[in-house]
C-alpha positions in Angstrom: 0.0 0.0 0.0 1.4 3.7 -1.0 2.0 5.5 2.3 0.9 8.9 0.2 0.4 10.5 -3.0 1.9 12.4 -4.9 0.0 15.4 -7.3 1.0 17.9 -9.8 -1.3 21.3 -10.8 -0.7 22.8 -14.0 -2.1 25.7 -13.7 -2.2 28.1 -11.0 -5.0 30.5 -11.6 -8.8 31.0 -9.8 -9.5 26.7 -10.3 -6.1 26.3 -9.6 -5.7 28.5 -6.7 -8.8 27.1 -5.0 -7.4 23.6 -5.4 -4.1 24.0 -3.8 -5.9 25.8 -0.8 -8.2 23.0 -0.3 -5.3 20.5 -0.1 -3.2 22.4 2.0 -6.0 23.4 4.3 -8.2 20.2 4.1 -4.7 18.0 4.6 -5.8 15.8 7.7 -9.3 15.6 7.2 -8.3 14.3 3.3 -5.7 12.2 5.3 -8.3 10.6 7.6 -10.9 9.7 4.8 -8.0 8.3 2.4 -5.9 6.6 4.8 -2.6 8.4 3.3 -1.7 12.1 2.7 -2.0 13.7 -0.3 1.2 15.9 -1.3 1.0 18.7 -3.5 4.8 18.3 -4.7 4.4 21.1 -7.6 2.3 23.8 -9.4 3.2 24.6 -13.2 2.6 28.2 -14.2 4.1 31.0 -16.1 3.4 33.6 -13.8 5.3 32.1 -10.4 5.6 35.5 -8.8 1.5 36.8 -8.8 0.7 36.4 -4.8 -2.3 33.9 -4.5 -2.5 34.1 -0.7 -1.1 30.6 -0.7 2.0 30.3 1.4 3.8 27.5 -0.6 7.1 25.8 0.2 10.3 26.7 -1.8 10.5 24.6 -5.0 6.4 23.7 -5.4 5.8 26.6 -7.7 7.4 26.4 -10.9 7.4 27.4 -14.5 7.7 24.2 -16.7 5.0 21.9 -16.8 7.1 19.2 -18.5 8.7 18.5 -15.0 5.3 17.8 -13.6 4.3 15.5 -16.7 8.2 13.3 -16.6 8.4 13.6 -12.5 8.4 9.9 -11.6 7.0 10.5 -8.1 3.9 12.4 -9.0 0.9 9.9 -9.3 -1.9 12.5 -10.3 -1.2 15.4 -12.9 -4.3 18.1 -12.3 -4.9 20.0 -15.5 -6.2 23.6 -15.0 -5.0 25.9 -17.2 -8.2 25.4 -19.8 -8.8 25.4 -23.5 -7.6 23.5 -25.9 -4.0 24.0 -26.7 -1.7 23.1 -24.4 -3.8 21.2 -22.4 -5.0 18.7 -24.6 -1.3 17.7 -25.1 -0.5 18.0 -21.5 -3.0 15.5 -20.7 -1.7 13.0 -23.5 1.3 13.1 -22.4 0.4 12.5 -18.9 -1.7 9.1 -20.1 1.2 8.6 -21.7 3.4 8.6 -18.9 0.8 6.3 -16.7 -0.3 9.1 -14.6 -3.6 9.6 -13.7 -5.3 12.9 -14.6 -7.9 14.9 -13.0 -9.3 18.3 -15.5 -12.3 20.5 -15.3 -11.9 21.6 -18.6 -15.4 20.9 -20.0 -14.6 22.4 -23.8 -12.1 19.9 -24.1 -13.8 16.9 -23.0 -16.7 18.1 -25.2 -14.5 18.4 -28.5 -11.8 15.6 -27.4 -13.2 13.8 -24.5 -13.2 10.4 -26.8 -9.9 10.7 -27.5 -9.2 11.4 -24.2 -11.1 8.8 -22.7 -9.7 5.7 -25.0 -6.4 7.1 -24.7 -6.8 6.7 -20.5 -8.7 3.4 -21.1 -5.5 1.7 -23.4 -2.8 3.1 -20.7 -5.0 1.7 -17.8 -5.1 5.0 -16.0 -8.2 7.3 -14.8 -9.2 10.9 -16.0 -11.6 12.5 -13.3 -13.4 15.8 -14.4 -16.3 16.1 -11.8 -15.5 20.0 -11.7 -15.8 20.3 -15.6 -20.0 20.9 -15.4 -22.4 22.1 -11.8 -18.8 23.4 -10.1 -19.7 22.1 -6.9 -22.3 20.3 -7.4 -21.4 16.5 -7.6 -23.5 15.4 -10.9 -20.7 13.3 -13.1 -20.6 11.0 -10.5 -24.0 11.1 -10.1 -24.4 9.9 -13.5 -21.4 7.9 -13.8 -22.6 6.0 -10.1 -25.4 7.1 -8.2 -27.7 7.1 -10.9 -26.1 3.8 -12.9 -29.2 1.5 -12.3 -31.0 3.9 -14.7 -32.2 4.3 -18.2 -32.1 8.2 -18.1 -35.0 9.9 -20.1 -33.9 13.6 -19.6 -32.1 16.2 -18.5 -32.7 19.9 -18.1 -29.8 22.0 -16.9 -29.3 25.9 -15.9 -25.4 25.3 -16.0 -23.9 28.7 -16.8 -24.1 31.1 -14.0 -23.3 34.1 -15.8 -26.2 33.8 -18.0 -28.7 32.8 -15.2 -27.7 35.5 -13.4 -28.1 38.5 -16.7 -31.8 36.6 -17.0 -32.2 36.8 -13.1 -31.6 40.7 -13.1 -33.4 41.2 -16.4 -36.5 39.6 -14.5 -36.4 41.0 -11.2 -35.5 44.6 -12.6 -37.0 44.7 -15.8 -33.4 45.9 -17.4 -32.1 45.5 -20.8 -29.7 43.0 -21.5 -26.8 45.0 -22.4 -27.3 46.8 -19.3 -27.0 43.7 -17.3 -24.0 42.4 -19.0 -22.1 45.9 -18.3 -23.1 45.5 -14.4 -22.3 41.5 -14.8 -18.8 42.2 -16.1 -17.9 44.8 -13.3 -19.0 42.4 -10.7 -16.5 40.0 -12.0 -20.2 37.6 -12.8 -19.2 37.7 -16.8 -15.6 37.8 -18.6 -14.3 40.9 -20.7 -15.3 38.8 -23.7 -18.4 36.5 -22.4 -19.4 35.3 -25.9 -19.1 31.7 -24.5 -21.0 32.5 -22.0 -24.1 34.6 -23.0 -24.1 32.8 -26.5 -25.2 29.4 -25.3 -20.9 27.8 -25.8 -20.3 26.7 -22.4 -23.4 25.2 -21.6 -23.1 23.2 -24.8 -19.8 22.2 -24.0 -21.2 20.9 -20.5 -24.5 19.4 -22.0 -22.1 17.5 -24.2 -20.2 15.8 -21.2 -23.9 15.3 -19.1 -25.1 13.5 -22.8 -22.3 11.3 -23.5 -22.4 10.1 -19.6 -25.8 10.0 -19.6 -27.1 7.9 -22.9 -23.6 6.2 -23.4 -22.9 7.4 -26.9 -20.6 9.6 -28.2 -21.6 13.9 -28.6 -20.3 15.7 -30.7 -20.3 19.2 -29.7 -20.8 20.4 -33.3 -24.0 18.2 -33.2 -25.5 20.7 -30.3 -28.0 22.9 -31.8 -26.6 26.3 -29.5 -28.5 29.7 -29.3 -27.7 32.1 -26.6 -29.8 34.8 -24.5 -28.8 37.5 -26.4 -32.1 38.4 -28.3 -34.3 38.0 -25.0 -35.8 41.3 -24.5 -37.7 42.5 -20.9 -40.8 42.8 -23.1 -40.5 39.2 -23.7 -39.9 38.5 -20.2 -42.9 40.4 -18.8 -44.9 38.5 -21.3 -43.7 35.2 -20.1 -44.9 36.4 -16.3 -48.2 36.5 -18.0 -48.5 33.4 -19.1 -47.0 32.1 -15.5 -43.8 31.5 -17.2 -40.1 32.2 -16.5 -37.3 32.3 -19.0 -34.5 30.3 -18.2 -31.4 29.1 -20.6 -31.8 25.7 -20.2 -29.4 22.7 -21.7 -31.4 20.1 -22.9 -30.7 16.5 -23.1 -33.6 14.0 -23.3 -34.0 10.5 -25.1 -37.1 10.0 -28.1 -37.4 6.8 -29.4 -34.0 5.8 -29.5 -32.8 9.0 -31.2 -31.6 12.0 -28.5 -32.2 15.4 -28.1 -29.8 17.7 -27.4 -29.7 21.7 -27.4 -29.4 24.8 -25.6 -31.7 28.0 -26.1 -33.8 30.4 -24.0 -36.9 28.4 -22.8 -39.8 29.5 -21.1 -40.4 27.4 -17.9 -43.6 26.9 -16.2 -43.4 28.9 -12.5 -44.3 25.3 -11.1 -41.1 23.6 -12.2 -38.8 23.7 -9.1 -36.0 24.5 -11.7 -37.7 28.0 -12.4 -37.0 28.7 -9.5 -33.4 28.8 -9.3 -32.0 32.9 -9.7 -28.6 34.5 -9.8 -25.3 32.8 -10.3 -26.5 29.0 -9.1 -26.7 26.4 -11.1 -29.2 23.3 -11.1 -29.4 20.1 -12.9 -32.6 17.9 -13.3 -32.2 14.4 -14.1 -35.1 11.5 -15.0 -34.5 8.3 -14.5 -36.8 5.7 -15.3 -36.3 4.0 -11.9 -35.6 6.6 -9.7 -37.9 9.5 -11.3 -37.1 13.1 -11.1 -34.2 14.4 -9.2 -32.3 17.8 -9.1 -29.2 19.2 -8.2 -28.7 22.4 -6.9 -25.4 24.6 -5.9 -22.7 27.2 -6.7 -21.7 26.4 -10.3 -18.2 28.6 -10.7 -15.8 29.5 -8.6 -12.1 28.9 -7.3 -13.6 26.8 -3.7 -17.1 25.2 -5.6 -15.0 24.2 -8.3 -11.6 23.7 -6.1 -14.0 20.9 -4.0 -14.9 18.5 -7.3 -11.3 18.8 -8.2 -10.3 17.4 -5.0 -13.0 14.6 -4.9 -11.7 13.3 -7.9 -8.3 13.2 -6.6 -9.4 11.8 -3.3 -11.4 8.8 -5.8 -8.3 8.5 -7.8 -6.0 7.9 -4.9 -8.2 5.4 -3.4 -8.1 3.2 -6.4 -4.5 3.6 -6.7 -3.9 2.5 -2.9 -6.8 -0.2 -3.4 -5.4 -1.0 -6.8 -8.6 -0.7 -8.5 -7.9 1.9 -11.1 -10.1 1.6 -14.1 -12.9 1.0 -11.7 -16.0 2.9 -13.1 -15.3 4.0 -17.1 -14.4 7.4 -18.1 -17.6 7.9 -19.8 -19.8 6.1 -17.4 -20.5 3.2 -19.8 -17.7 0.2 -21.0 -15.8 1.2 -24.0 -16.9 -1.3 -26.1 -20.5 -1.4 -24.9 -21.4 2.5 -26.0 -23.9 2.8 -28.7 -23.7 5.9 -31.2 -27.4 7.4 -30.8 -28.8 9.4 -33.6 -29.3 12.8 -32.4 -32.5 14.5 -34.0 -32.3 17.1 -36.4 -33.7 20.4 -34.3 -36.2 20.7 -37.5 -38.0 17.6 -35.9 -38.4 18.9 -32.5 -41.3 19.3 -30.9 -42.9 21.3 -28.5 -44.7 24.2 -27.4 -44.2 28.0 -28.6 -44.1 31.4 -27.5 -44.4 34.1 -30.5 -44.4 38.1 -30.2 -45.7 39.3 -33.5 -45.0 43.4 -33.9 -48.2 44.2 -36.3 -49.9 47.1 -37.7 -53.5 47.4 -35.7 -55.5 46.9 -39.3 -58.8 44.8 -39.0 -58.1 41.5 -40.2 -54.4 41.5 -39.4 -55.2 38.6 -36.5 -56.8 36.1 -39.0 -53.9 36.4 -41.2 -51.7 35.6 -39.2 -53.9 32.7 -37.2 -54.3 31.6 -41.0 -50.9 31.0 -41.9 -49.9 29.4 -38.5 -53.2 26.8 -38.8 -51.5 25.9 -42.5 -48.7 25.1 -40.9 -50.3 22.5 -38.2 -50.0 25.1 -35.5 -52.9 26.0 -33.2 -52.9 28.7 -30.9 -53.3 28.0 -27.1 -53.5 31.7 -25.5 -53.1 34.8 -26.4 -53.0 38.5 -25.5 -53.2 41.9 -27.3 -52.7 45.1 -25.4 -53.8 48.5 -26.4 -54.7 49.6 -29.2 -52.6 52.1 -32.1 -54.5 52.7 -34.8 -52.2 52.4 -38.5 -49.0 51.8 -35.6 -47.5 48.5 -34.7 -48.5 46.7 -31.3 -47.4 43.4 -29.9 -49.7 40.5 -31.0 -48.6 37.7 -28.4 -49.4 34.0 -28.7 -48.5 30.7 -26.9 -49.3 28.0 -29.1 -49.2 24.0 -28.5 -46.9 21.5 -29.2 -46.2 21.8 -32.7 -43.1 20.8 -35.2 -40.3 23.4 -35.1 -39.8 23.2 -38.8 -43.6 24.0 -39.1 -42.9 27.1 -36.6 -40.2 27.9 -38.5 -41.5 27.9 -41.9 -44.9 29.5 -40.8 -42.8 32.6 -39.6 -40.9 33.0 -42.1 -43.9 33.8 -44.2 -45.3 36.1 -42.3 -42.3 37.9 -41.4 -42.3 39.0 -45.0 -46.0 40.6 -45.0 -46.4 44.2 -45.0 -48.4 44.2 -41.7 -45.3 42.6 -39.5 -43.3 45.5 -39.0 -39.9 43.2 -37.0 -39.0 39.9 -37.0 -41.2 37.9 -34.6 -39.6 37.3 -31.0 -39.6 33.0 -31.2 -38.8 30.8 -27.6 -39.5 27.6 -27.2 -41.6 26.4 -24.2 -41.1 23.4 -21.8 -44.5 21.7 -20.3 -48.0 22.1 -21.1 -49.3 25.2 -22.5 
């Protein structure tokens, strides 16, 4: 039995930083629930003189990862540093080298993950990523154990803070959504360039990880219809508090007769759903399984300690199958290797569901029945709807939730009457979740 082990961090930034302070400060309580210490013998980073408030002994920070990758001693290599490039190489070359590897590098895994995976599978060494989607929130091993006596039907995730909490304060305050970004950004909530954010990327890349452990086939990110929050006005949102409705961006994930959905969009949520519920920065993740039935996880999505925490359970799990020589004992993507099945995913075009539509038309007699004319051509029917005010020869907002219908029917149907000469903008379009 090893009497400890031995762990690497490439990269020392806010992931990073929260993970070496939960090692050092977490030491004997790690000790006494592994049954050997775990020693952080170095950090990799190009910047070793930026103070983190971590008071490190002499020789653990250094510059060159390569000395953490080809260091004998060091059982674990921790990637943190994110992206692509280098760390997709750095990882390699640590399977390479028979080390274990622990990343929460979610847009990796989501563009690479199967190389990653086979790679750690042929060398006989783990990969953990549980801080990769939910920060601390514990739901890859959840799916990968907790939930494995399951066929899971669905999943519906809020899993990007940053965008949960613009829609929270465009909600609550009835602001604009640039103005919320601008506040966002100097609150440190949203990067200088939040693109991945705000535009639907990072959840993606999460739902893409949750998918393949979920259904046991292969995502590719590409494959993941994405639209961000971008075009969600407070018009829109005051409309869905109408129709008892929240708007949420919500990472979808659910199985259909052997072919799987899987997208991200702005989706109106009914108030009842518990996951309507959840505001600001927090993330929450509901899974159905046929056996166990509806579950959710809730919690702090980002952050250097949330996120610090599931880096640190997966090197805890790691260490205990390397001192119980048990490595290789759950898969990498939840299912065997040779036992994953490559699901179709279905085309967004064949989706169905529910819709809500904001129509800006002039107030002309007759302008309704167009419109309800060309959406009942197109096998939609109309569920609810409201009209407010009135502006004679102006444009008002002609709202209307329909039922479940085929997007490429809603598609096509709006189309056509975005081009008539009573539609004065392009109709506001979000899907719906639940009954209408």
């Amino acid at each position: 039995m090893k009497n400890k082990i031995n762990v690497g961090i490439i990269g020392f930034g806010t992931i990073g930083t929260g993970t070496a302070r939960i090692l050092i400060n977490n030491a004997e309580i790690i000790k006494r629930r592994l049954g050997a210490p775990v020693v952080l013998k170095r950090i990799a980073d190009l910047d070793i003189k930026k103070d983190r408030g971590i008071k490190l002994e002499k020789g653990v920070l250094i510059e060159k990862a390569e000395d953490i990758l080809n260091d004998p001693d060091i059982d674990i290599v921790i990637e943190l540093i994110g992206g692509y490039e280098p760390a997709k190489k750095f990882i390699l070359k640590a399977i390479e080298n028979a080390k274990n590897v622990v990343t929460a590098n979610k847009a990796l895994l989501a563009v690479h993950g199967e190389e990653i995976y086979k790679a750690a599978a042929a060398k006989g060494v783990d990969i953990g990523f549980e801080g990769s989607v939910g920060g601390g929130i514990p739901i890859i091993r959840v799916l990968k154990e907790g939930l494995a006596a399951n066929n899971i039907l669905s999943i519906y995730g809020i899993i990007n803070g940053t965008s949960n909490y613009i829609l929270t304060k465009m909600t609550n305050e009835g602001k604009a959504f640039s103005d919320v970004l601008s506040e966002a950004q100097r609150l440190g909530y949203a990067e200088a360039d939040p693109t991945f954010d705000i535009e639907g990327i990072d959840s993606a890349h999460k739902l893409a990880v949750l998918t393949t452990l979920a259904f046991g086939t292969p995502v590719k990110f590409d494959n993941i219809y994405t639209e961000g929050i971008t075009k969600v006005t407070p018009l829109d949102i005051e409309y869905a508090k109408e129709f008892g409705y929240k708007i949420k961006l919500l990472a979808i994930s659910k199985m259909d007769n052997g072919e799987i959905e899987v997208r991200v969009h702005p989706t109106m949520v009914p108030n009842e759903y518990l996951i309507s519920t959840v505001d600001g920065v927090f993330n929450a993740i509901y899974i159905q399984g046929d056996a166990v039935g509806e579950t959710m996880f809730y919690g702090r999505g980002a952050g250097d300690m949330p996120t610090g925490s599931a880096v640190v359970s997966d090197i805890i799990e790691i260490a205990r199958n390397i001192i119980n020589d048990s490595i290789g004992r759950v898969p990498s993507p939840a299912f065997q290797l040779n036992e994953r099945k490559a699901l179709k995913i279905k085309k967004m075009d064949d989706i169905v569901c529910p819709f809500y539509l904001r129509f800006m038309a002039m107030d002309k007699p007759g302008v309704l029945s167009k419109i309800s004319g060309v959406l009942g051509e197109h096998n939609i029917s109309i569920a609810s709807m409201i009209q407010k005010g009135r502006k004679e020869g102006g444009a008002v907002s002609v709202v209307m939730m329909t039922h479940e219908a085929k997007e490429k029917d809603a598609q096509e149907a709006l189309a056509e009457i975005d081009k008539m000469f009573f539609i004065s903008a392009k109709t506001a379009f979000i899907r719906v979740e639940g009954e209408v």
